[in-house]
N, C-alpha and C positions, 0 to 999 in steps of 0.2 A: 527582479525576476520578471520575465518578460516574455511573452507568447513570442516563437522563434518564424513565426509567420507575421508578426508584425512589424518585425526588425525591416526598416527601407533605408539604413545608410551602416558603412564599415563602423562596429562599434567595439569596443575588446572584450571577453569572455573575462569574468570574472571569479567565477570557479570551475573549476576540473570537470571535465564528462567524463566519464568512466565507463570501461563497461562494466559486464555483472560480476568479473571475477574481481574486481576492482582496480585491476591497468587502466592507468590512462589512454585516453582515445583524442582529447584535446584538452592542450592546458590552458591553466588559466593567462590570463595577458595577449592569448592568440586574438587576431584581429578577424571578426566573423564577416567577410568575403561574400559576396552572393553565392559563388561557388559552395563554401563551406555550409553557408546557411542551406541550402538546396540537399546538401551529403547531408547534415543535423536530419531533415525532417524525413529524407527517406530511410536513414536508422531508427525514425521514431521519436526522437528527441522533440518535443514540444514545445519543452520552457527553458529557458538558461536563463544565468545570471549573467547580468555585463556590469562593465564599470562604469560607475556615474559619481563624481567627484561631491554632491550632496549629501551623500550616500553611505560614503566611508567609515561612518561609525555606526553602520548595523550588522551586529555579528551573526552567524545562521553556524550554528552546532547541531551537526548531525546524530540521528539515534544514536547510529552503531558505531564504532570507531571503524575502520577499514580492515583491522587485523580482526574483528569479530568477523567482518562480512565476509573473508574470504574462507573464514574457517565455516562458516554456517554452510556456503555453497561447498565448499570443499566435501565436507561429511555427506551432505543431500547428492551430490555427485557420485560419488564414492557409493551410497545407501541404494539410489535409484539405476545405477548403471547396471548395478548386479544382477537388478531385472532384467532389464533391456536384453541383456548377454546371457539370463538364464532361456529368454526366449527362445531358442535356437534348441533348447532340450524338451522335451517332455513334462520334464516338473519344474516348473518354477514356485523358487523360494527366496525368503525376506530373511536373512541369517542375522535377524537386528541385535545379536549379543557380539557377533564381532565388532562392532561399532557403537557400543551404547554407553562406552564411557565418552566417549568423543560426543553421540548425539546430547546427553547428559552436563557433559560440560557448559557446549556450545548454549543450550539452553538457560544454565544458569546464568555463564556470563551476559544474556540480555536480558533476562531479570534482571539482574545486577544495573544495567546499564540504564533499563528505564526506571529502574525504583531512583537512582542518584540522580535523573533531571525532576527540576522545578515546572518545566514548560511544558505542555500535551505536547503528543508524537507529531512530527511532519520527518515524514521518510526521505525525502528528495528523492521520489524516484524516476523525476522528470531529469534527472543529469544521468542514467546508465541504462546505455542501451545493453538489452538483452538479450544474451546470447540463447537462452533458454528461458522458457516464458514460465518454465512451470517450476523451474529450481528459482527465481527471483520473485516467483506469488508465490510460495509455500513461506520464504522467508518472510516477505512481507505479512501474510496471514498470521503466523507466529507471532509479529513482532505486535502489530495491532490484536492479534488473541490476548495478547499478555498485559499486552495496557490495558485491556477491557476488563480482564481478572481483577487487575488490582484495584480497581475502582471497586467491585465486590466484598463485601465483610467478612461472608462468608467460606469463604474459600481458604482451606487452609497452604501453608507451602508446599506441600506433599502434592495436592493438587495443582496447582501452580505449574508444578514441572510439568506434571503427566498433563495438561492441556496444552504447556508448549511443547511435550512430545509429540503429543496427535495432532496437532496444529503443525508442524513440520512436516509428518508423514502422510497430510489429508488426503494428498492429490498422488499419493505412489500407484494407485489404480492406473494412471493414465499413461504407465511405462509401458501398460500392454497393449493402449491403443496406436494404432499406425500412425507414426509422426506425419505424414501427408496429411492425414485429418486433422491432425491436433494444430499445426502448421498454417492450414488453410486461409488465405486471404478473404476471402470472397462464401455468402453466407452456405452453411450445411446443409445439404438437401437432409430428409427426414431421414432415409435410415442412417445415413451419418451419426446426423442428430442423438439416434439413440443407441448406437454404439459407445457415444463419449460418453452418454451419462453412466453406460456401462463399468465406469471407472467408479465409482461410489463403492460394486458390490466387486469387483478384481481385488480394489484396496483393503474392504476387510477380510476378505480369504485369505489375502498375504497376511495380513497385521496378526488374524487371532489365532495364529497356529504358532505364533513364537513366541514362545513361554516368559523369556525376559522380558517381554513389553503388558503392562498392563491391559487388559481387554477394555476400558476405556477408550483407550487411542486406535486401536482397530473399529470402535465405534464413532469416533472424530471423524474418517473416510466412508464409515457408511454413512453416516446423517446428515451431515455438512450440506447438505441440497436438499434436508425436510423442508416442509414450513408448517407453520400452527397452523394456518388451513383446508391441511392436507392436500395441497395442491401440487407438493415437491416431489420428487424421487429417492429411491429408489423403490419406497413403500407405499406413496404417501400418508407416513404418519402424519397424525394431529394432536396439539397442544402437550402436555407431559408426556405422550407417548416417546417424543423426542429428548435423548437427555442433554440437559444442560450443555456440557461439553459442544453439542452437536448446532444446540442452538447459537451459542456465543460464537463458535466458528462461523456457521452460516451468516452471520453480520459482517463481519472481518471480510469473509470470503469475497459477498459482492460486492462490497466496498471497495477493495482493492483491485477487482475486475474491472470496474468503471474510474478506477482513478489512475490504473496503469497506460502505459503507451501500449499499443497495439498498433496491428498493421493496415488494418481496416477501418482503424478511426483512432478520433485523437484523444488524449486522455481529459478527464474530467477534473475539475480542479475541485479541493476537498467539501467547500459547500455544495457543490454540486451533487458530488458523490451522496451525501447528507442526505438531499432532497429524496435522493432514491430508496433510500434506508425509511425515512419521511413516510414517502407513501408508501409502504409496505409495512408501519409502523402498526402491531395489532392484530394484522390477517397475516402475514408472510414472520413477521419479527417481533421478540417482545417486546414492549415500551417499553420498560424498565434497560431493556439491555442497547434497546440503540440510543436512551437518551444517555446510558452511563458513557456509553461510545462516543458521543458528542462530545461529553466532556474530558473525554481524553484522547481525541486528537484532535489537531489546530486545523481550524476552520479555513482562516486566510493566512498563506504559508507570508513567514515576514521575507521581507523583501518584495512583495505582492505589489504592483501598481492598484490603487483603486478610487474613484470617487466616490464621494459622499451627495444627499440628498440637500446640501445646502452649494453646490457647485465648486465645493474644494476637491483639488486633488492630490494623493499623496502616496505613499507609500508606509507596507507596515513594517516598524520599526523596531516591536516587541510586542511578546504574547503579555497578555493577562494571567494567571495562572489558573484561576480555578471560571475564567468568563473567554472560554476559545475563542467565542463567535462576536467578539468585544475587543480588538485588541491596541495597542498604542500606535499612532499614525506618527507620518514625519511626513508634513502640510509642506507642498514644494508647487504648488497653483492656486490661485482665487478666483472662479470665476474667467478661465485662461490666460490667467498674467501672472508669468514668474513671482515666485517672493524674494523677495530678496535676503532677508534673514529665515530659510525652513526653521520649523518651530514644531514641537509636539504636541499631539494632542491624545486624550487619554479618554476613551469611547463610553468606557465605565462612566466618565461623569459628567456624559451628558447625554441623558436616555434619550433626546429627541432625533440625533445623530445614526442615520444608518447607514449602509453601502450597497450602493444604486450600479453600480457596474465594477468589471476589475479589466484587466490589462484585455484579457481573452473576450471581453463579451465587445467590446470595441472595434475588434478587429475583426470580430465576423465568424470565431472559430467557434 
């Protein structure tokens, strides 16, 4: 995996770019061109994977299968268009029992799909560009809402769903805002600004007038931008006044904000995203809920270039399971001299071993 700005000779593409519905956009084995590399980054695309013959035996399984992903946006497509097109009427309405065995499904099957991995989440969502920023973050919000759940005791399956329901639906507020705003390249002047946040309270007007949906998840889209400091919108609640629901989204949320590609900058790789969660750890977010989120998504995505503080370079090779931010390298430099037999090495047992850079922070990005 490999910052797509640091690439300087033709190297081949080792797995698929996609975009959001899940078509291919470039296969794997295509040779990445200056040209093509130049088309990657004005779509947004960050990171790819290329082929490196040291390499070969590090396998990267994605959350979703592809047949979930398309079914997720498919429904959210289908859910959120109805907006957009009631717009044009007087009354707009969220008709969520036509679709709520489908939203219902979709939901379980990704429960389903992160309870049966061993390894915390890495999305890949540096390989799909986005045709729609706000149906590929609601899925992603879902997808890390739901890992955060289950790291919870608490939580029964009932709930479960109904956090991946409102975790799907957080951001349907924002069908009512002018896609030119939502769109925007270049930063929002203030009343902009607060037109979008305007989406928090569009979203639960639609959600809790529809009786099939639990009035929790009409709460998901309005709290989702609290924080315990009372510093958020659209109330500024503080501390319990926010429910749960609202607060574990709000983790996911900005998480996935600064780890996605965007058009105005470039995406954050997961320790990074971390850092941010980090310092908002206490005043913005609870500890308990971003450190459980730590440990259920992967810190440094395997196939990651990184160094170490003793001048080895490597690559990660496999997670840790229950130590993200610890994971098994594949040693392929010393000190800048090839190795000649790559060898493993396993971060857990040896505490004095940290990592001092990754592919991104080398190159400038």
């Amino acid at each position: 995996m490999v910052a797509v700005s640091s690439i300087k000779e033709d190297v081949k593409l080792a797995k698929n770019v996609f975009n959001n519905k899940g078509n291919v956009l470039l296969k794997t084995g295509a040779t990445l061109t200056t040209s093509i590399l130049n088309r990657l980054q004005m779509l947004g695309i960050t990171y790819v994977y290329i082929e490196d013959g040291r390499t070969d035996d590090i396998w990267i399984q994605p959350v979703l299968t592809e047949e979930t992903r398309r079914e997720a946006i498919q429904v959210m497509t289908e859910a959120f268009g109805q907006v957009q097109q009631d717009l044009a009427t007087e009354s707009i309405r969220f008709s969520f029992h036509k679709i709520e065995k489908k939203f219902y499904s979709v939901v379980r099957d990704i429960i389903a799909q992160i309870r049966d991995r061993r390894e915390a989440i890495d999305l890949l969502t540096h390989l799909y560009v986005h045709d729609d920023y706000v149906f590929s973050h609601s899925l992603n919000v879902t997808i890390y809402t739901l890992a955060l759940s289950m790291k919870m005791k608490n939580l029964t399956a009932k709930q479960t769903e109904e956090i991946g329901i409102g975790a799907m639906l957080h951001d349907v507020g924002k069908m009512i805002i002018p896609s030119h705003i939502l769109k925007k390249p270049s930063r929002l002047t203030e009343e902009e600004f607060e037109l979008v946040k305007k989406h928090t309270e569009y979203g639960f007007e639609l959600l809790r007038k529809e009786s099939s949906l639990p009035l929790t998840s009409a709460h998901c889209a309005w709290q989702h931008h609290e924080r315990l400091n009372g510093t958020g919108y659209p109330r500024g609640l503080k501390g319990n006044e926010i429910h749960v629901y609202g607060k574990m989204i709000g983790v996911a949320d900005v998480y996935d904000a600064v780890t996605s590609n965007r058009v105005y900058r470039r995406a954050m790789l997961p320790h990074e995203g971390m850092e941010i969660l980090y310092a908002g750890s206490g005043s913005q977010f609870e500890k308990d809920y971003v450190e459980m989120f730590r440990r259920a998504i992967v810190m440094y995505p395997t196939g990651l270039t990184v160094w170490l503080n003793d001048g080895r370079k490597g690559v990660v090779s496999r997670q840790n399971e229950y130590i993200s931010d610890r994971p098994l390298l594949l040693i392929l430099e010393e000190n800048g001299t090839d190795v000649q037999d790559p060898y493993e090495v396993d971060m857990t047992a040896d505490q004095t071993l940290f990592i001092t850079e990754t592919d991104t922070t080398l190159s400038g990005n």
